[in-house]
FIPA-625826 format. One record per atom (N, C-alpha, C, O, CB): residue in one letter; atom name; z, y, x. Coordinates in steps of 0.2 Angstrom, whole numbers, plus 5000, padded with zeros to 4 digits. Glycine has a CB too. Layout:
> aa	at	up	north	east
> a	CA	Z	Y	X;
...
end
This chain:
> aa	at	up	north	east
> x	N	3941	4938	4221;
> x	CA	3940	4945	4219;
> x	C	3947	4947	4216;
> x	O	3949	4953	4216;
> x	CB	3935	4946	4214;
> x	N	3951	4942	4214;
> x	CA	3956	4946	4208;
> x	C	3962	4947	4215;
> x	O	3966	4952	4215;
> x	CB	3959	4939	4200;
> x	N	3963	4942	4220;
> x	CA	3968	4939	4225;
> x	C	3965	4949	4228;
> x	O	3969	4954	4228;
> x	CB	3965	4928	4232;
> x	N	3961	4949	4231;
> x	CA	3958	4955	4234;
> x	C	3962	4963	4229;
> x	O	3963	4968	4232;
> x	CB	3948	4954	4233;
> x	N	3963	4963	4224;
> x	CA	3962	4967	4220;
> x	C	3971	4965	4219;
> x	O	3975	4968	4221;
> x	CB	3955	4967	4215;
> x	N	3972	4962	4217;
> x	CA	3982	4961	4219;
> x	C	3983	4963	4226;
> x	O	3989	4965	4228;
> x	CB	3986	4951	4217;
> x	N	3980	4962	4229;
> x	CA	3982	4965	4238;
> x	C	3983	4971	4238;
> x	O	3988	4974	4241;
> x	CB	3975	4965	4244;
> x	N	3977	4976	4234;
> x	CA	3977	4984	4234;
> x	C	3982	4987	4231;
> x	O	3984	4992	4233;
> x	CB	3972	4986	4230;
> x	N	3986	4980	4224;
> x	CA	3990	4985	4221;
> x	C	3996	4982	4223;
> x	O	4001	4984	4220;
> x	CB	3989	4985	4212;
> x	N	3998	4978	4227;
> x	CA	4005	4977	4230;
> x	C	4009	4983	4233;
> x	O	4006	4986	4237;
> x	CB	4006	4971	4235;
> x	N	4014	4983	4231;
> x	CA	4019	4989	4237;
> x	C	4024	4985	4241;
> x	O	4030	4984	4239;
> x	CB	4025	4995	4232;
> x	N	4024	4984	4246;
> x	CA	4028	4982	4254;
> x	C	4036	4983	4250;
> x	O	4039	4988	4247;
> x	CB	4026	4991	4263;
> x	N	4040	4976	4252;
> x	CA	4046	4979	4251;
> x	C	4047	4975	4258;
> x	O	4043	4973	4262;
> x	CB	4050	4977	4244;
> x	N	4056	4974	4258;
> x	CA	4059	4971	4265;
> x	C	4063	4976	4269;
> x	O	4067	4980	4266;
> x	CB	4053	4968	4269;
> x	N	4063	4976	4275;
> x	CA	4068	4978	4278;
> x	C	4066	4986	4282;
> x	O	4070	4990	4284;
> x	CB	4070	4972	4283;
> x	N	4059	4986	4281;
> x	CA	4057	4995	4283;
> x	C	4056	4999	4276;
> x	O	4053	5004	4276;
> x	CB	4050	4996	4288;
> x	N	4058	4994	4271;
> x	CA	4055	4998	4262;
> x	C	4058	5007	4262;
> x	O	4055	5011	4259;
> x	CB	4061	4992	4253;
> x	N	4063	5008	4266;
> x	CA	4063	5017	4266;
> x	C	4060	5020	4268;
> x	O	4056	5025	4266;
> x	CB	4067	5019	4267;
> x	N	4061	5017	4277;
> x	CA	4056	5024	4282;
> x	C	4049	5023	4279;
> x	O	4045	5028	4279;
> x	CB	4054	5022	4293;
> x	N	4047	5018	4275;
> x	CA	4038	5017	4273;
> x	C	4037	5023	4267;
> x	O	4033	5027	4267;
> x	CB	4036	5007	4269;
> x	N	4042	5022	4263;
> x	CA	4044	5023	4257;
> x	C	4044	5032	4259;
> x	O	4039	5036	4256;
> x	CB	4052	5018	4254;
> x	N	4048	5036	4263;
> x	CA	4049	5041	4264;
> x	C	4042	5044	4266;
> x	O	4039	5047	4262;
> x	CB	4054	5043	4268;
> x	N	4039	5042	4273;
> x	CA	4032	5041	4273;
> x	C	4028	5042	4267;
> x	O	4025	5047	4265;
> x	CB	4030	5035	4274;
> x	N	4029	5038	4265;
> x	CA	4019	5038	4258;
> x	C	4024	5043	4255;
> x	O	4023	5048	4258;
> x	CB	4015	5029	4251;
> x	N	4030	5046	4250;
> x	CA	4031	5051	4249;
> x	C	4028	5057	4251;
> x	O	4024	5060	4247;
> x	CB	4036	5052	4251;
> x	N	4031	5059	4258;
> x	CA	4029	5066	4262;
> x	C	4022	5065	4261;
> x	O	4019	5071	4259;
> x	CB	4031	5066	4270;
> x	N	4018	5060	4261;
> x	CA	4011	5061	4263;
> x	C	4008	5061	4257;
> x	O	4003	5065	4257;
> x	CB	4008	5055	4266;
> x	N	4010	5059	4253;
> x	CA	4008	5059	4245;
> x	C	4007	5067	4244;
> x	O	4001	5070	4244;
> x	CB	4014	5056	4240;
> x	N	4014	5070	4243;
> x	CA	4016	5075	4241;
> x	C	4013	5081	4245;
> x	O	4012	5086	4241;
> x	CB	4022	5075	4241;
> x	N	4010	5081	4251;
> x	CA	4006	5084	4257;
> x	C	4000	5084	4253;
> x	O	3998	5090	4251;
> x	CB	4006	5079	4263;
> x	N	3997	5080	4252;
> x	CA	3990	5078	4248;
> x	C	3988	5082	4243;
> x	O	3983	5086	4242;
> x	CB	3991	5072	4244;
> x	N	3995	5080	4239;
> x	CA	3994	5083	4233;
> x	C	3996	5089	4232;
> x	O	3995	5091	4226;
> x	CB	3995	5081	4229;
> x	N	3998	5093	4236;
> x	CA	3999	5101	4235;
> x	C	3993	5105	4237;
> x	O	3993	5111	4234;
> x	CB	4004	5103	4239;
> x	N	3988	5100	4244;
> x	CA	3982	5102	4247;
> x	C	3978	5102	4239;
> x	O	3976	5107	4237;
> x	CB	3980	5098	4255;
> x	N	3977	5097	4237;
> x	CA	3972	5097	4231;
> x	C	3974	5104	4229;
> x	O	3971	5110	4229;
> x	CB	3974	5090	4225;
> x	N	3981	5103	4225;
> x	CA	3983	5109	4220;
> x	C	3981	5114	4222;
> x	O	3979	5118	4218;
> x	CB	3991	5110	4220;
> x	N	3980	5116	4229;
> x	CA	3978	5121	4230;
> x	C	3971	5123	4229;
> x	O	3968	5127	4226;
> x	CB	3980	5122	4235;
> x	N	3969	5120	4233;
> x	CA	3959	5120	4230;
> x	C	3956	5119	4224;
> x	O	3951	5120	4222;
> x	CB	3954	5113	4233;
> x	N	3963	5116	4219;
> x	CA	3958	5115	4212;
> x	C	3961	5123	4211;
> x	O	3957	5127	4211;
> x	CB	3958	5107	4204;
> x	N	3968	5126	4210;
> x	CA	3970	5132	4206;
> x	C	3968	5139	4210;
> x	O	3966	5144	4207;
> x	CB	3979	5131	4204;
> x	N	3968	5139	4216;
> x	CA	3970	5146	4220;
> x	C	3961	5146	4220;
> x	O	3957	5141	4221;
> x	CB	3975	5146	4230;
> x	N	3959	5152	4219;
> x	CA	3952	5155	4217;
> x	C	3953	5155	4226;
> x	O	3949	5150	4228;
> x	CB	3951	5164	4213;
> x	N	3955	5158	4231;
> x	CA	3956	5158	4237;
> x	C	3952	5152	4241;
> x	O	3948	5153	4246;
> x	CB	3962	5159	4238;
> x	N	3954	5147	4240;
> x	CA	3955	5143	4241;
> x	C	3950	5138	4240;
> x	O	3947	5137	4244;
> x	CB	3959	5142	4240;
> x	N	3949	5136	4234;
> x	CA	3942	5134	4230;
> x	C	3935	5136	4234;
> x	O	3931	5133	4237;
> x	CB	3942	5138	4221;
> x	N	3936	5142	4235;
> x	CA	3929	5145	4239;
> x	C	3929	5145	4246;
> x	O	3923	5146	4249;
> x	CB	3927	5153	4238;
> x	N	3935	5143	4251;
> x	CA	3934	5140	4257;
> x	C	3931	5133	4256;
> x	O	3926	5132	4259;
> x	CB	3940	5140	4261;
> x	N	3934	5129	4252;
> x	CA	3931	5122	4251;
> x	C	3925	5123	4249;
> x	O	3921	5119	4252;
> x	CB	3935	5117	4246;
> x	N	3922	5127	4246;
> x	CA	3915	5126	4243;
> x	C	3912	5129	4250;
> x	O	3906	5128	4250;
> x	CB	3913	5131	4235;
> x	N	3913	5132	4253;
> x	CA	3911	5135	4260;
> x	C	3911	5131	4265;
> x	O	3907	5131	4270;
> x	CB	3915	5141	4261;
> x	N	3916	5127	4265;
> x	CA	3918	5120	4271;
> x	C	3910	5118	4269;
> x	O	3905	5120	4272;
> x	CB	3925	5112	4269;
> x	N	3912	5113	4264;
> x	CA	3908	5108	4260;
> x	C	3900	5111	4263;
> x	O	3897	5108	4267;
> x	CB	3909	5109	4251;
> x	N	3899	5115	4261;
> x	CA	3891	5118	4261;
> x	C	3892	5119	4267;
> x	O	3891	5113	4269;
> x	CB	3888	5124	4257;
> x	N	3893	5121	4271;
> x	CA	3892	5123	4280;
> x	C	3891	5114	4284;
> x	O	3889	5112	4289;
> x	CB	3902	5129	4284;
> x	N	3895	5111	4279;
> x	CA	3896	5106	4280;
> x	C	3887	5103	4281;
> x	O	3884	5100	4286;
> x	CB	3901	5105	4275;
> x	N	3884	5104	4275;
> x	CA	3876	5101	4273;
> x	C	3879	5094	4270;
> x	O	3877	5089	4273;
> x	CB	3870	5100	4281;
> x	N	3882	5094	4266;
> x	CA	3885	5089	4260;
> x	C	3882	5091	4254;
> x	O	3884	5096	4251;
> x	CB	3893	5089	4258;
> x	N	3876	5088	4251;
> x	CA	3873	5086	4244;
> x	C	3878	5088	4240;
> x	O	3884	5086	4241;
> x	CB	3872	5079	4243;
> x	N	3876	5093	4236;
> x	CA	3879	5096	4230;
> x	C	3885	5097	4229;
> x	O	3889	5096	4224;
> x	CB	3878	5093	4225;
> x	N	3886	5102	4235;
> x	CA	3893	5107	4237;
> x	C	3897	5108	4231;
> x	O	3902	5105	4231;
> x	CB	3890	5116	4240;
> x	N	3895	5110	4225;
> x	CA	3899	5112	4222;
> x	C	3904	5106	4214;
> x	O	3909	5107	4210;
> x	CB	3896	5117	4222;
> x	N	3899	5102	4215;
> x	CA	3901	5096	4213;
> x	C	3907	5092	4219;
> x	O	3913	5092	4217;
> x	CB	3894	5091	4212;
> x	N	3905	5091	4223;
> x	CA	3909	5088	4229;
> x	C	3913	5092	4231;
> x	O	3917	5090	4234;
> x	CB	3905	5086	4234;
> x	N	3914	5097	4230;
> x	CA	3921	5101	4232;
> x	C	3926	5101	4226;
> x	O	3932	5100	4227;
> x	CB	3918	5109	4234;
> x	N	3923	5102	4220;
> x	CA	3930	5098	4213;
> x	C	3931	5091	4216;
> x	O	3936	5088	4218;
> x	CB	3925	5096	4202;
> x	N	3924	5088	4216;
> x	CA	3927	5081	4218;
> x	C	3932	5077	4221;
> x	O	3936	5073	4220;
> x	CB	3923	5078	4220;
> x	N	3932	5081	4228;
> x	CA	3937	5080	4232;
> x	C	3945	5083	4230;
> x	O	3950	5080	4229;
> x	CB	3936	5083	4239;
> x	N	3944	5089	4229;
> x	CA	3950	5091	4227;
> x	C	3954	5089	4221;
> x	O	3960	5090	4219;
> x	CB	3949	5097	4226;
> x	N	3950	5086	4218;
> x	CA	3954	5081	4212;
> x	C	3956	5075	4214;
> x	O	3962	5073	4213;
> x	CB	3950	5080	4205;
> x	N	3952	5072	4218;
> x	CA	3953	5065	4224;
> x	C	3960	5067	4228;
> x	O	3964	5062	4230;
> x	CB	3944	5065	4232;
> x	N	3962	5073	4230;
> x	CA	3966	5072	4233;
> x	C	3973	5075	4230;
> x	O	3978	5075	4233;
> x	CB	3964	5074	4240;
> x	N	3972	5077	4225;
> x	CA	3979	5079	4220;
> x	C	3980	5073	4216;
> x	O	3986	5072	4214;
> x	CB	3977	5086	4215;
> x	N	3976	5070	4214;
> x	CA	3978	5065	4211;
> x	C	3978	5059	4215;
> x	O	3983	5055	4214;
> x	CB	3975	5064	4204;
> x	N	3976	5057	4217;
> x	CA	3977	5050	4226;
> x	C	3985	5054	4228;
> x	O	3989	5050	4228;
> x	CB	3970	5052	4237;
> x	N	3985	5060	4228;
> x	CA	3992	5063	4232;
> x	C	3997	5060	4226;
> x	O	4002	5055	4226;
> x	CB	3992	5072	4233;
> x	N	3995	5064	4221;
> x	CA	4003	5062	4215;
> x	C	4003	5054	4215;
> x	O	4009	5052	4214;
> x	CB	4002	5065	4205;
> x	N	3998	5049	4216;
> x	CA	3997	5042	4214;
> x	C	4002	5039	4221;
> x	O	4005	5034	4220;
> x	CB	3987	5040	4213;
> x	N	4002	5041	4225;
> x	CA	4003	5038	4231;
> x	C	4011	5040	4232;
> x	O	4014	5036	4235;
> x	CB	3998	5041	4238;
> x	N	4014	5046	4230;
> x	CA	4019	5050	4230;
> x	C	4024	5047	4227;
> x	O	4031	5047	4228;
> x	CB	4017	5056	4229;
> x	N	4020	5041	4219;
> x	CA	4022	5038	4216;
> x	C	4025	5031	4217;
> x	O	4030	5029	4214;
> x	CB	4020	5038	4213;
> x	N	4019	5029	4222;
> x	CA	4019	5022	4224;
> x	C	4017	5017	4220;
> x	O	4019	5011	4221;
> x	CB	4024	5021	4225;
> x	N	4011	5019	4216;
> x	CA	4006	5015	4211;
> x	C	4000	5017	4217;
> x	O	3999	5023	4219;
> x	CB	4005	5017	4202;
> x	N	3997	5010	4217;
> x	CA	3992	5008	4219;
> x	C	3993	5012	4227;
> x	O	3987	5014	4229;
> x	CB	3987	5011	4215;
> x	N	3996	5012	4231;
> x	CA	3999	5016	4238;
> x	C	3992	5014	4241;
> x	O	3989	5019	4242;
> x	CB	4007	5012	4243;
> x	N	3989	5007	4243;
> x	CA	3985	5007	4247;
> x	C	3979	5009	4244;
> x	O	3976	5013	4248;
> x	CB	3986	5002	4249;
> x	N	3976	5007	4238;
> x	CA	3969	5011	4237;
> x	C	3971	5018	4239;
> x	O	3968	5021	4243;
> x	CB	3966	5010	4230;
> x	N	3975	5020	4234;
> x	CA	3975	5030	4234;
> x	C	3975	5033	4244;
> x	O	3972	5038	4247;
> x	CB	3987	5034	4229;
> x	N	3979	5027	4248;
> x	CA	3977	5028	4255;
> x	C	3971	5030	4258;
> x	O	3969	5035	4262;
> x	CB	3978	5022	4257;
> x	N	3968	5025	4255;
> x	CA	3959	5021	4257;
> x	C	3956	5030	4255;
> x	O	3954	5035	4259;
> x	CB	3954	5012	4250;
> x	N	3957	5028	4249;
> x	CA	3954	5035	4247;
> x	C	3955	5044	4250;
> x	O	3951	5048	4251;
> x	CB	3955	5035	4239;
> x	N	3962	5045	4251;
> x	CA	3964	5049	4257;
> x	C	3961	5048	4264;
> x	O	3959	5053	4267;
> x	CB	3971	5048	4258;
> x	N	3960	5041	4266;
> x	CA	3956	5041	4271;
> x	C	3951	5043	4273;
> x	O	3950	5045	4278;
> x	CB	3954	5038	4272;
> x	N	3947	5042	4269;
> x	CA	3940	5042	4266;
> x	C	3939	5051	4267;
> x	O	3936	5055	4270;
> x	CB	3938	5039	4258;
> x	N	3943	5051	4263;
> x	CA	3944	5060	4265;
> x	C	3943	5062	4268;
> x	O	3944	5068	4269;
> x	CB	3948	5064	4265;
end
């Protein structure tokens, strides 16, 4: 379990450590502007609550903060390069 959980939190170094490095940046930062925007812009907030429910997702409006905090802070977390791969998974999942 612990070998499993040092897997999640290693960051890739070596000889592609930039193009990877610029990557999870852009993607990070991508992430987390899309969050930014669903948790602050009234606009925005209520298309996601409107996805979400059209959607037929259990408790639209819980799950629509939820994500949008999932992916502003996965974004800043990934953008930083702490925990790259969980905050990934969890972008995936998205």
């Amino acid at each position: 379990m612990l070998q499993l959980a040092a897997y999640f939190l290693k960051t890739p170094t070596g000889p592609f450590f930039i193009p990877l490095a610029v990557s999870r940046i852009a993607y990070g930062l991508f992430f987390a502007a899309s969050g930014f925007n669903k948790i602050f812009v009234e606009k925005n907030s209520a298309a996601m609550l409107n996805t979400i429910t059209e959607a037929g997702i259990p408790f639209p409006g819980v799950m629509a903060i939820f994500v949008s905090y999932c992916e502003f802070l996965s974004g800043l977390l990934l953008a930083a390069g702490l925990s790259a791969r969980l905050c990934s998974a969890v972008l995936l999942t998205i």
